[in-house]
C-alpha positions as CSV (number, residue, x, y, z in Angstrom):
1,X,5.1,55.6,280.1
2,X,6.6,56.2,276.7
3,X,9.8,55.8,278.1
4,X,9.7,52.3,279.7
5,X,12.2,51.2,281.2
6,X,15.3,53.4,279.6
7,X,14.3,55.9,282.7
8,X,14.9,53.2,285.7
9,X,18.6,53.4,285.9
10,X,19.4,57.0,285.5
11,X,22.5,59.4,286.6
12,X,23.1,59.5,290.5
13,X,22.5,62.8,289.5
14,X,19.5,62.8,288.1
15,X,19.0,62.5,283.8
16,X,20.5,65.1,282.1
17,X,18.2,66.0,279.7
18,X,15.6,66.3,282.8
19,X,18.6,68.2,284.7
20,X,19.0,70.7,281.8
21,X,15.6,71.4,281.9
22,X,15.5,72.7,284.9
23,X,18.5,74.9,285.1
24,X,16.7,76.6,282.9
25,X,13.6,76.6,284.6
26,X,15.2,77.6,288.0
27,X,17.9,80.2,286.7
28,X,14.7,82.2,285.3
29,X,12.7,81.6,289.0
30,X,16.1,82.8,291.0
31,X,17.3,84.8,288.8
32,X,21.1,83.7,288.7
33,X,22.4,80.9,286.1
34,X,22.6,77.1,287.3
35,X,24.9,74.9,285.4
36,X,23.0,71.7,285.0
37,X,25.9,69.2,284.7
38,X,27.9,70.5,287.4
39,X,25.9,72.7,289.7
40,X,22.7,70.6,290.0
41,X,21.4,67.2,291.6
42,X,18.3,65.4,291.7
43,X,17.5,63.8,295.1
44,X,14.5,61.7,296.9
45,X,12.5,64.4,298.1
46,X,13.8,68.1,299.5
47,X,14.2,66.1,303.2
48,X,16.9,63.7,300.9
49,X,18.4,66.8,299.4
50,X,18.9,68.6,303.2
51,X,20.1,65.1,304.5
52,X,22.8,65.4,301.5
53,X,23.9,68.9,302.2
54,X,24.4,68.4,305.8
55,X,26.5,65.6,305.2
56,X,28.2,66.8,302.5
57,X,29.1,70.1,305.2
58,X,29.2,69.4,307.9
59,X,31.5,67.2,310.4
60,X,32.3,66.2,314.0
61,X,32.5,69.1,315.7
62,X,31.7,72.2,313.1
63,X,29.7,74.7,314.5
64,X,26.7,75.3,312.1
65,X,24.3,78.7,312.3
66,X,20.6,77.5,312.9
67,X,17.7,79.8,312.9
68,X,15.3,79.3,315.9
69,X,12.5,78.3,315.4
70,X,13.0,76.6,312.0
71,X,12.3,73.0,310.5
72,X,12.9,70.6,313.3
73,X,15.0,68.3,310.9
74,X,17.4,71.4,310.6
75,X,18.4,70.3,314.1
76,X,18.5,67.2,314.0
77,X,20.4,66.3,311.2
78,X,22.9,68.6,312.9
79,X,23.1,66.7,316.0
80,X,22.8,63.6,313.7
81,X,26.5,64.6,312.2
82,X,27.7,65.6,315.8
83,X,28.0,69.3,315.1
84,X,27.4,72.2,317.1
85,X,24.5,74.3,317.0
86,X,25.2,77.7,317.2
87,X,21.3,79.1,317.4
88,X,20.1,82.7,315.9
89,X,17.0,83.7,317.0
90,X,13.9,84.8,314.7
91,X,11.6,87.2,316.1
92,X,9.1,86.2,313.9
93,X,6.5,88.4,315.6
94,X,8.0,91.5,315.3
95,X,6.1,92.7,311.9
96,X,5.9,91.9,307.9
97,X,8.1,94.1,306.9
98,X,11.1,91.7,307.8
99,X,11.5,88.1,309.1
100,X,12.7,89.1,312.4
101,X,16.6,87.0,312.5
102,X,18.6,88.3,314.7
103,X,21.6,89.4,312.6
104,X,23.9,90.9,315.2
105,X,23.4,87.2,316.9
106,X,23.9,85.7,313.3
107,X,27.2,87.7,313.2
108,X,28.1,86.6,316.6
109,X,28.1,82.6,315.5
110,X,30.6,83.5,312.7
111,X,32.6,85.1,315.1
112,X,32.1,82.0,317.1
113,X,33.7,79.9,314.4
114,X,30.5,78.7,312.6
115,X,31.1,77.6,309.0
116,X,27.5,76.6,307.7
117,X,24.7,78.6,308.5
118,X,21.3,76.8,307.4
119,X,17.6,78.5,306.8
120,X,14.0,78.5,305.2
121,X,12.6,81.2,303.5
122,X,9.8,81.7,303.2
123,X,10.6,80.1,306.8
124,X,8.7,77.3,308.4
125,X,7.2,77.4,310.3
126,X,6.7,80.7,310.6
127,X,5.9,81.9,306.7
128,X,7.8,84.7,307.0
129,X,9.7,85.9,303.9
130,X,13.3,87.1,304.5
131,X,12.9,90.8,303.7
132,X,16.0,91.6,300.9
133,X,17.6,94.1,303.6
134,X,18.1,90.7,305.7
135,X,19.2,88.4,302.5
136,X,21.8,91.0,301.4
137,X,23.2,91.0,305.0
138,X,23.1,87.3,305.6
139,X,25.1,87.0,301.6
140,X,27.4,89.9,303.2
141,X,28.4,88.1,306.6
142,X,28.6,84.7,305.1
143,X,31.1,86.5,302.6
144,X,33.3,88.1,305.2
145,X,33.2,84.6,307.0
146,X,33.9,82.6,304.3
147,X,30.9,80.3,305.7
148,X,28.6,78.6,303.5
149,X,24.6,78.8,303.3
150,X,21.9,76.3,302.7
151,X,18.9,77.4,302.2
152,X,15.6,75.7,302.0
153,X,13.0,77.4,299.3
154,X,10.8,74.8,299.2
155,X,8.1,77.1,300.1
156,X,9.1,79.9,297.2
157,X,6.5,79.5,295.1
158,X,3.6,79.3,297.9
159,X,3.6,83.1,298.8
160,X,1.1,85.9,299.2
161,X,0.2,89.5,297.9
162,X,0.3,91.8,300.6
163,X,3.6,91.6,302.0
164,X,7.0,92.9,300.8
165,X,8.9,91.3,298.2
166,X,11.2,88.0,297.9
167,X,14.8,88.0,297.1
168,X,16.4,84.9,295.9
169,X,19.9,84.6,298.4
170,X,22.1,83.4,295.1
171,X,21.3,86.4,293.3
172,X,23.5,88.0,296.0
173,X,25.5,85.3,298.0
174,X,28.8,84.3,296.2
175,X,28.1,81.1,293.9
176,X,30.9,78.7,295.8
177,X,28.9,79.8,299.1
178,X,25.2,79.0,298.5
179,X,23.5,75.8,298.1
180,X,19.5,76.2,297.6
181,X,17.0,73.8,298.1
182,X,13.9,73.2,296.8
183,X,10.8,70.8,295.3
184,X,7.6,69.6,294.4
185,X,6.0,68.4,297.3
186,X,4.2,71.5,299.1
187,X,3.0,74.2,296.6
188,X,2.3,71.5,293.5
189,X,1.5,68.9,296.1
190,X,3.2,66.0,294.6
191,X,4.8,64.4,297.6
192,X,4.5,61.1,297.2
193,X,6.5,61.4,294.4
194,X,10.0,62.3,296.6
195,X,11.4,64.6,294.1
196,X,14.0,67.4,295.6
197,X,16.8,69.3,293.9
198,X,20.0,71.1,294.9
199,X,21.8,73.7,293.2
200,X,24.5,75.9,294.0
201,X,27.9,75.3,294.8
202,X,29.7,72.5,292.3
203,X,31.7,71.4,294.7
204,X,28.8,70.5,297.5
205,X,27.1,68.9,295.1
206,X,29.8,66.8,293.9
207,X,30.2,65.4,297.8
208,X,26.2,65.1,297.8
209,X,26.5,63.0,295.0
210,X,28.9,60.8,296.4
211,X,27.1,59.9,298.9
212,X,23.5,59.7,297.5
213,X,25.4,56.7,295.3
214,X,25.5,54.8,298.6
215,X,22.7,55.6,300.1
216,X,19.5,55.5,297.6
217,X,21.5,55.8,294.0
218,X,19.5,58.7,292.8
219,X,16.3,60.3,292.8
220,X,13.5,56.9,291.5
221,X,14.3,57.3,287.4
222,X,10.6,56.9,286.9
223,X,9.0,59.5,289.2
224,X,11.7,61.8,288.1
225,X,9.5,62.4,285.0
226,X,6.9,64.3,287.0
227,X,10.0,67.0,287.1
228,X,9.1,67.6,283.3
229,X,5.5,69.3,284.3
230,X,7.5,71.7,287.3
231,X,7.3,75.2,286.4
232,X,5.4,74.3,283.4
233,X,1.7,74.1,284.7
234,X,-1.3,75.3,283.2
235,X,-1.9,79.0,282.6
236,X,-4.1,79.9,286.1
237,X,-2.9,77.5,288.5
238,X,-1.1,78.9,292.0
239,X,3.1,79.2,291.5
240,X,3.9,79.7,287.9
241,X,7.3,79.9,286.6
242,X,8.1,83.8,287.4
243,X,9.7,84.8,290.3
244,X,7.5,84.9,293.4
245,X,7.2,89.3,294.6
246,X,5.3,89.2,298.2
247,X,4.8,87.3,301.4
248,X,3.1,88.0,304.7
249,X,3.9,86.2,308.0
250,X,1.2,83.3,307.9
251,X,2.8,79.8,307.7
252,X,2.2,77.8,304.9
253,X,1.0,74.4,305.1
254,X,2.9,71.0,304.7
255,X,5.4,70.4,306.8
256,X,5.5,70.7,310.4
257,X,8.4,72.2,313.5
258,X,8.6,69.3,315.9
C-alpha cells in the first residue's frame, strides 16, 4: 500500500528487488544457487509458469516424457503445442518407499527421441514423493539424453513425517537441464493472488519471458508484493523456509487430475 502505484508496471520478469529475494529464499529451500536476474521469472500463477515452459520447449512434433497419472494440464498443454506424448507410467501403489515411475520405460522415451520430460513431485495427484534413488536416475538419464526436465514443486513444502526423505532434482540435474516450478497457491493458500515462479535454466526462461510480454506482461505488480511474506511466515505455521525431509503417498489437496 506503501508503494502505490510505483509497483503496477513492473519487469516482465517480475521486480528485481522482489526477484532477488527470493533467489535467496529458494537457493536455501533447494539447496542449489538461483541467479535472480537471469535464472528466475515471476509469472501469473504456477499454471502460467507451466503454460510458459511448455511453450518455451516444446514444438510441433517434439516428443515430450509425461508421467501417468499426473496433472491433467501436463497433457494438455502438450497436445495444445502439437507434441507427442511419450507416457511413463507411475505405479503409485507399489509402496512409500519410492514413487513408483517406471524408469526403464522413462529410459525407453529418450531412446524414442523425447527431449522434455515433465513431472510433479511430491506428484499430484498421487502425493507421492520421488524417493532420491529415482531423482538421481531421472538427473542421470536426462543427462545422457541431453533432454530437459520441468518439474512442478508446487506441492514441496506440503509434506508429511513418516515417509522417506525429499530431494530437490537441481541439486543433482545439470543447471542448463532443469526448470523448477513452484508457488503460493496450495501450501500458503493464496491462490487468488496468481503468483508462480520459474527457475532453472537462463536460457528457458529468457524464451518464457518473451512470450509472457505478449501474453499477460508479467505477474500483476501489485499482488506480486504478497511474494515478500513467502518463506518468511510466522514461527509455527505449516512449510517454513527449510528444506522439506519426508512424504508419504496421500495426495495433497488443491488441485485436481482431470
Amino acid at each position: 500500500m506503501k508503494e502505490g502505484a510505483a509497483q503496477a508496471y513492473t519487469e516482465y520478469r517480475g521486480k528485481a528487488a522482489i526477484r532477488e529475494m527470493l533467489a535467496d529464499r529458494l537457493a536455501t529451500f533447494t539447496g542449489a544457487p538461483v541467479e535472480a536476474g537471469s535464472e528466475m521469472i515471476l509469472t501469473p500463477g504456477s499454471q502460467g509458469a507451466l503454460f510458459l515452459a511448455i511453450a518455451a520447449t516444446v514444438a510441433a512434433g517434439d516428443k515430450v516424457a509425461i508421467v501417468q497419472p499426473n496433472y491433467f494440464a501436463n497433457r494438455k498443454l502438450v497436445q495444445f503445442f502439437d507434441g507427442v506424448i511419450c507416457p511413463v507410467q507411475l505405479d503409485y501403489l507399489g509402496g512409500n518407499e519410492h514413487a513408483g515411475l517406471d524408469l526403464d520405460e522413462l529410459e525407453g522415451a529418450f531412446k524414442a527421441g523425447a527431449k522434455v520430460f515433465i513431472f510433479s513431485n511430491p506428484s499430484n495427484p498421487t502425493g507421492a514423493i520421488y524417493s532420491p534413488a529415482e531423482i538421481r536416475t531421472i538427473a542421470d538419464l536426462t543427462s545422457k539424453y541431453g533432454a530437459t526436465i520441468i518439474v512442478d514443486q508446487l506441492y514441496s513444502r506440503l509434506h508429511y513425517t513418516d515417509g522417506g526423505p525429499y530431494t530437490h532434482l537441481r541439486t543433482l540435474a545439470a543447471p542448463d537441464n532443469v526448470l523448477t516450478i513452484m508457488g503460493s497457491s496450495e501450501t500458503e493458500s493464496l491462490s487468488g493472488y496468481r503468483l508462480g515462479v520459474a527457475f532453472g535454466s537462463a536460457a528457458i526462461i529468457e524464451r518464457m519471458e518473451r512470450l509472457q510480454a505478449i501474453v499477460s506482461l508479467r505477474a500483476a505488480g501489485y499482488n506480486q508484493s504478497v511474494f515478500r511474506t513467502w518463506f518468511a511466515e510466522p514461527d509455527g505455521l505449516d512449510g517454513g523456509a527449510h528444506p522439506p525431509a519426508s512424504g508419504d503417498s496421500r495426495r495433497p489437496a488443491g488441485r485436481l487430475p482431470l
